[in-house]
C-alpha positions in Angstrom: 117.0 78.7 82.3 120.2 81.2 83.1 122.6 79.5 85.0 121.7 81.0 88.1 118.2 81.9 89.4 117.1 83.1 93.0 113.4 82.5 94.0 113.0 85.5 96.5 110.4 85.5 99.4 109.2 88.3 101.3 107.8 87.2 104.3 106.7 90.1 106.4 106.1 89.8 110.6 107.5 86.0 110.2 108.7 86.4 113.7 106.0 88.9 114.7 105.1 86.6 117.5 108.6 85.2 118.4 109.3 86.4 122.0 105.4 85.5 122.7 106.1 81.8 121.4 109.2 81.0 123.1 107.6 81.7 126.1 104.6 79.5 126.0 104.7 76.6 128.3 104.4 72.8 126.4 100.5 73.4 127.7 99.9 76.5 126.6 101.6 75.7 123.2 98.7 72.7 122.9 96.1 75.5 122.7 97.0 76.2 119.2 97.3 74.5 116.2 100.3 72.3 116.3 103.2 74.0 115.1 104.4 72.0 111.3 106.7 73.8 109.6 109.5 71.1 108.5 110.5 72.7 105.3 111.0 76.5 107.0 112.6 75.3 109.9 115.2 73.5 108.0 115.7 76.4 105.3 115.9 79.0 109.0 118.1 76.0 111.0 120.4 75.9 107.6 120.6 78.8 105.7 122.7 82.0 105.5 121.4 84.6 107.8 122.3 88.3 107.5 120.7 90.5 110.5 118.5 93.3 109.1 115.1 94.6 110.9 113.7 97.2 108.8 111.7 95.2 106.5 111.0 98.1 104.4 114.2 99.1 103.5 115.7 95.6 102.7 113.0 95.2 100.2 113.5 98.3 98.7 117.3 97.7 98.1 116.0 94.4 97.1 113.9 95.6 94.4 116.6 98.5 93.3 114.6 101.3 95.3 117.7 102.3 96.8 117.1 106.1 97.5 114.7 105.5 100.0 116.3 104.2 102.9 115.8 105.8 106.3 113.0 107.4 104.3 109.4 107.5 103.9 108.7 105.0 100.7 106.3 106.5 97.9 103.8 104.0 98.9 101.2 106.0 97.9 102.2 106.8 94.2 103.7 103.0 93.5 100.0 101.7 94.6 98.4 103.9 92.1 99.9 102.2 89.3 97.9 99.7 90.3 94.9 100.7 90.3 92.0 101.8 88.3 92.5 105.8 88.0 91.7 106.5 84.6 90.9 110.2 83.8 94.5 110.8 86.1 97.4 112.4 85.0 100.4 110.6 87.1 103.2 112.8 86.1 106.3 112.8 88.0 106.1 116.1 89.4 102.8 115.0 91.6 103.6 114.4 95.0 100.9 111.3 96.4 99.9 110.5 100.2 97.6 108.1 101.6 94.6 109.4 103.0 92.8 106.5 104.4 89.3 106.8 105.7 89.7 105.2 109.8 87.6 105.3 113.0 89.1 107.1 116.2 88.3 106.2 119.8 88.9 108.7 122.2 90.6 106.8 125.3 92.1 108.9 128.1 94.5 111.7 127.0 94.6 109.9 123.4 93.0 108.7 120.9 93.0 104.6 119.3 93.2 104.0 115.7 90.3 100.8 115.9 89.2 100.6 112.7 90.3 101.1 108.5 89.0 98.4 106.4 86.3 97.1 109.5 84.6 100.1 108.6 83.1 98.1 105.8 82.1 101.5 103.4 80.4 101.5 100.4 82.1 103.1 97.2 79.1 105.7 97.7 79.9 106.3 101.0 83.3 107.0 100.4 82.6 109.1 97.2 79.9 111.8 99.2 82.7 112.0 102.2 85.6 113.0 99.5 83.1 114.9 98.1 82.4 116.7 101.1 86.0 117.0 101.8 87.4 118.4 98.7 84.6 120.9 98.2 85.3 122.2 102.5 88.8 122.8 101.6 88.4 123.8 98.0 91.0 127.0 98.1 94.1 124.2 99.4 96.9 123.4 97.0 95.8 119.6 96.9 92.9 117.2 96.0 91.4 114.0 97.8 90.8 111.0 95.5 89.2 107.7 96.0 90.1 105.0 94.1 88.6 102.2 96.4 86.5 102.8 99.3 88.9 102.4 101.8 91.9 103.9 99.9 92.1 107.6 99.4 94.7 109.6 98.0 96.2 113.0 98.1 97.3 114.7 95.3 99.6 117.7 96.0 100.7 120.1 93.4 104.5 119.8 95.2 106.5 117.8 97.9 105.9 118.1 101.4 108.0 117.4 104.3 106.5 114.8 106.4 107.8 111.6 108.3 104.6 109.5 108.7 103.8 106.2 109.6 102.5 103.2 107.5 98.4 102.3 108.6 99.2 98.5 109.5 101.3 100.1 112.4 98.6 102.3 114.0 95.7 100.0 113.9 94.8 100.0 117.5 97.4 101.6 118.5 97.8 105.4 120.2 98.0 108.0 117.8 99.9 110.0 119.6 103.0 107.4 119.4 102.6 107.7 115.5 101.7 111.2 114.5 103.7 112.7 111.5 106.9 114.7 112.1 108.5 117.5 109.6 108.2 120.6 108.1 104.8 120.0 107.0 103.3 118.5 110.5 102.0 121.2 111.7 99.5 122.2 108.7 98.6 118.9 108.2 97.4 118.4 112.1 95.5 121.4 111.8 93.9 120.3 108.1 93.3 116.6 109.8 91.5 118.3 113.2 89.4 120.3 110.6 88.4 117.7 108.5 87.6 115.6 111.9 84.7 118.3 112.4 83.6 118.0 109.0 83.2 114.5 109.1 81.7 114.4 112.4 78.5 116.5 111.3 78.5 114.4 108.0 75.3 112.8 106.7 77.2 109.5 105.7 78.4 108.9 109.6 75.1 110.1 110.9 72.9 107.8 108.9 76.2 105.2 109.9 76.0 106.0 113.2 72.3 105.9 113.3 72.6 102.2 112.4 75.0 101.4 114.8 77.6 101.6 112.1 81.6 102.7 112.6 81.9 105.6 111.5 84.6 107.1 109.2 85.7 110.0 111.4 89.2 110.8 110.6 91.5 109.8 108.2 95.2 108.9 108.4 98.1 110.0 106.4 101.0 108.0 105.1 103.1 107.2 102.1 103.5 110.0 100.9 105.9 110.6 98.1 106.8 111.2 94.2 107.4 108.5 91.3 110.3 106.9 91.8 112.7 106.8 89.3 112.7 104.7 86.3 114.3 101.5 88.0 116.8 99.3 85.0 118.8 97.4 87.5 116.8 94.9 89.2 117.4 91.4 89.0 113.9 90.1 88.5 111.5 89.0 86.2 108.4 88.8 87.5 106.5 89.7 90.9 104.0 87.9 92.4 101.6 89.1 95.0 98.0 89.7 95.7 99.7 93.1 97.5 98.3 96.4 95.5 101.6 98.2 96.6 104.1 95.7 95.4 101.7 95.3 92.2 102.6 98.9 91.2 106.2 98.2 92.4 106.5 95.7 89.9 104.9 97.8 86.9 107.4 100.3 88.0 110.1 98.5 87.5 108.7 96.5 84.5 108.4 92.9 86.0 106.0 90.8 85.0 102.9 90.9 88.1 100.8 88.0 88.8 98.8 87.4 90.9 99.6 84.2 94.1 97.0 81.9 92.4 99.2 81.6 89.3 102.1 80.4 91.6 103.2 76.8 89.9 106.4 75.1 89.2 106.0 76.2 85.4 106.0 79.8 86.1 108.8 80.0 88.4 111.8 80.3 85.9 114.7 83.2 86.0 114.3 85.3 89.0 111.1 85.5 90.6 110.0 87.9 93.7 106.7 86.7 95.7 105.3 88.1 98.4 103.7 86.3 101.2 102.0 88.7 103.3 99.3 87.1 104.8 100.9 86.7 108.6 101.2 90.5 109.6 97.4 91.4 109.6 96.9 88.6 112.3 100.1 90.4 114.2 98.0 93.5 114.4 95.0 91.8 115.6 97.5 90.4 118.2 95.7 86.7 117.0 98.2 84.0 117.7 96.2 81.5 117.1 95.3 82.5 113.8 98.7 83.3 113.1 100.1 79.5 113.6 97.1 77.7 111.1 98.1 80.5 108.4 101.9 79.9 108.9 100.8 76.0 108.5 99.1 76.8 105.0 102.0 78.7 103.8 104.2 76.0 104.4 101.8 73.1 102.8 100.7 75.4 100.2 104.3 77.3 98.8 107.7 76.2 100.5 106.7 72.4 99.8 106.8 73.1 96.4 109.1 75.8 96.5 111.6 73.1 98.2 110.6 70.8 95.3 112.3 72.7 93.0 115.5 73.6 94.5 115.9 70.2 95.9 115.6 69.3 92.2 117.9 71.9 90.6 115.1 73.9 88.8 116.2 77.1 91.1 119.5 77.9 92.6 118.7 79.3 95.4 115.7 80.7 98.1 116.5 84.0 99.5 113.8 84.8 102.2 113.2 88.4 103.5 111.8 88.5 107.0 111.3 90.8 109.6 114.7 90.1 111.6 117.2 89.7 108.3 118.0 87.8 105.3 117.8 83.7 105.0 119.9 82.1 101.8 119.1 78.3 100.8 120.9 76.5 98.4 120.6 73.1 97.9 124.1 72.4 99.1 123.3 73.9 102.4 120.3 72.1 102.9 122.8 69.3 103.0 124.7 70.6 106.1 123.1 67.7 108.0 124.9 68.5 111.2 123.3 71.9 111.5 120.4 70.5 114.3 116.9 71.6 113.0 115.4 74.0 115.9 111.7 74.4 115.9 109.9 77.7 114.7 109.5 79.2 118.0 113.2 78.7 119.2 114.5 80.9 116.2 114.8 84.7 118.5 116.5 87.4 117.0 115.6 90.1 119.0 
């Protein structure tokens, strides 16, 4: 073991439901699953904290992606490293989006993103609407792909201009707050109101629809981008993350990717990146409740061993990425017994 190694945690939407929390009453706070996080709220009371809140970027920089802050992230091409695509060329001069199969709900003036994965399609279901799709717009410079039921991808034969926003934001959330800005905007609204028609008189929706089935009536754009760079400079071994993006992120750079049900003492030498993503989708279903009992399980099921081993010198040091910033745990700081412990739902960084 090198003389110093960092076990790095990404913990996305940790505080997604801080200012909610801190303003529960001690009765309201009994409605939910009691609150036990000893181990995090020593390493948040305790450790170093440097303010940061776009999540993206700081992970990026972590990972040596530096060119891409303030920018779309290449979301799109890093996740199709990860999966199964044979029969693809993916060349560097490809430019990849997301093209997501979702369900839109007129409401008012607008329109709510309600549905992505609830949609529940079949891999047939999703291969007759590309199908329809790609033969409609046949004489466009780009090609729909689906890889997974619920993940399609664009393949454009050169870079567009287009500021978009990530799917986990939108979901049931107005459109109009997130449509895609640039250059490019303007064709792609048009392409995306077409292909709303198409997929409205679409046998797959009305057989779905005829069962009382969400239909897959739109699809939403995000991203978008080319390969990244060869990345040399990171300081990790390995990543480890049931996460397709950060998969391909870590065959990217060359890390070794596992999966979070390999996690154990033994395979957490050098430096190691795991991501622990599981709090944000219970954000965007605004489920509190939900929320605490999976925070509880991350605590009992990682930081208790993770604390293990740096209380017991086989790490250096914790560095956790949150939502708000940067927390650094060493041992030695875990020491500052003076520092008064607050509980999770004082911690407001806002």
């Amino acid at each position: 073991m090198p003389d110093e190694s960092t076990l790095t945690l990404f913990i996305p939407d940790l505080f997604g439901f801080q200012s909610t929390l801190s303003q529960l009453s001690s009765e309201e706070l009994t409605q939910l699953p009691e609150i036990n996080l000893p181990i995090l709220e020593k390493w948040l009371s305790r450790g170093l904290f440097e303010a940061n809140t776009d999540q993206d970027d700081l992970v990026f920089s972590e990972l040596g992606l530096d060119d891409y802050k303030n920018k779309d992230k290449p979301f799109a091409a890093l996740s199709l490293l990860a999966e199964n695509c044979d029969g693809i060329e993916l060349n560097k001069q490809s430019f990849w989006l997301r093209a997501d199969p979702v369900n839109l709900q007129a409401d008012g003036d607008t329109a709510l993103l309600v549905a992505h994965e609830e949609l529940s399609l079949s891999q047939d279901e999703a291969d007759k609407l590309v199908e329809l799709i790609n033969e409609h717009f046949v004489d466009e410079p780009w090609q729909l792909y689906s890889f997974a039921p619920h993940r399609w991808y664009l393949c454009l034969a050169k870079e567009v201009n287009l500021k978009t926003t990530a799917l986990e934001k939108v979901l049931g959330e107005d459109i109009n707050q997130h449509r895609s800005t640039g250059d490019d905007s303007d064709y792609w609204l048009k392409i995306t109101n077409e292909l709303q028609m198409l997929l409205h008189g679409s046998n797959v929706n009305f057989e779905r629809d005829s069962r009382n089935q969400l239909t897959a009536n739109s699809i939403w754009l995000w991203g978008g981008g080319l390969f990244p760079e060869n990345n040399l400079n990171s300081n990790y071994d390995k990543i480890i993350t049931n996460n397709l993006v950060f998969s391909g992120i870590g065959y990217h750079c060359g890390f070794d990717v596992l999966s979070l049900d390999n996690v154990s003492g033994n395979i957490l030498k050098n430096n190691s990146f795991i991501v622990l993503d599981m709090l944000s989708k219970y954000v965007q279903r605004r489920d509190l409740y939900t929320f605490v009992s999976t925070l509880n399980e991350i605590e009992n099921t990682y930081l208790t061993l993770f604390n293990d081993l740096l209380i017991n010198g086989k790490i250096t040091k914790i560095k956790i990425l949150t939502d708000k910033g940067i927390f650094i745990v060493s041992k030695k700081r875990l020491r500052r017994w003076w520092k008064r412990t607050k509980h999770f739902s004082g911690f407001n960084y806002a």
